[in-house]
C-alpha positions in Angstrom: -107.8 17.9 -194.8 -105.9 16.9 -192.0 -102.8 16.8 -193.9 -103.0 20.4 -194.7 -104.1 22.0 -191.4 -100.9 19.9 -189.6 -98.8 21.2 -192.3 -100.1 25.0 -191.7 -99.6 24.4 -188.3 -96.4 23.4 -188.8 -95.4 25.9 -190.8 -96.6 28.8 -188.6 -95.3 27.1 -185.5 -91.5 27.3 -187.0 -91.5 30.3 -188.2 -92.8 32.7 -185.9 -92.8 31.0 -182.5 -89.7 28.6 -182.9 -87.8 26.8 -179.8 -89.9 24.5 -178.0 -93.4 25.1 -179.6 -91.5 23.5 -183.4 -91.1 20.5 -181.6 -95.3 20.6 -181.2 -95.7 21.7 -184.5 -93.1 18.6 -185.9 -95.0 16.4 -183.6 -98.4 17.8 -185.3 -96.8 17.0 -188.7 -96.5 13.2 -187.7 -99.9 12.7 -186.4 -100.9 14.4 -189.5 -98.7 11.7 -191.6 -99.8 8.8 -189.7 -103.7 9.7 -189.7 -103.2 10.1 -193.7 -101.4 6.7 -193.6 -104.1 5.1 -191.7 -106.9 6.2 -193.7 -104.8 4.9 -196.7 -105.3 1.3 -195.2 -108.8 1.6 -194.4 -109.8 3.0 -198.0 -107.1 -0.4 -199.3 -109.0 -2.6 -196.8 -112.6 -1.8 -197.6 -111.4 -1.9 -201.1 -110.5 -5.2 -200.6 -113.8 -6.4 -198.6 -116.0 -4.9 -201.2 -114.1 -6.6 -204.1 -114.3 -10.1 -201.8 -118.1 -9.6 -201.9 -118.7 -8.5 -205.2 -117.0 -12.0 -205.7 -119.1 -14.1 -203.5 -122.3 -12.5 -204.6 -121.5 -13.0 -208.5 -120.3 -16.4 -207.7 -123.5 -17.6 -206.1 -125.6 -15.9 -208.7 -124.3 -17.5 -211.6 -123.9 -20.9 -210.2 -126.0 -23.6 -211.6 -128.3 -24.4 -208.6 -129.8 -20.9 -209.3 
């Protein structure tokens, strides 16, 4: 979602306003790249966690002292 509203906004800002206010909507375009980055690496991490205790929990449960 925020991908598309700081490409719209980028868009608009270059061409109708130009000069000075496409350097806000370029800036607007990173922050948009770098927040859909950063989700990226939570959604990989919790991934990752969740996987980790799937692991534990199926390990402990089919262990013999149970």
């Amino acid at each position: 979602m925020a991908m598309m509203v700081a490409a719209s906004l980028t868009q608009f800002l270059v061409m109708s306003v130009g000069g000075a206010a496409a350097l806000g909507g370029i800036a607007s375009g990173a922050l948009g790249l770098f927040l859909y980055f950063l989700e990226l690496m939570i959604q990989v991490i919790q991934a990752y966690v969740f996987t980790l205790l799937l692991a534990v929990y199926l390990q402990g449960s089919v262990s013999e002292g149970h």
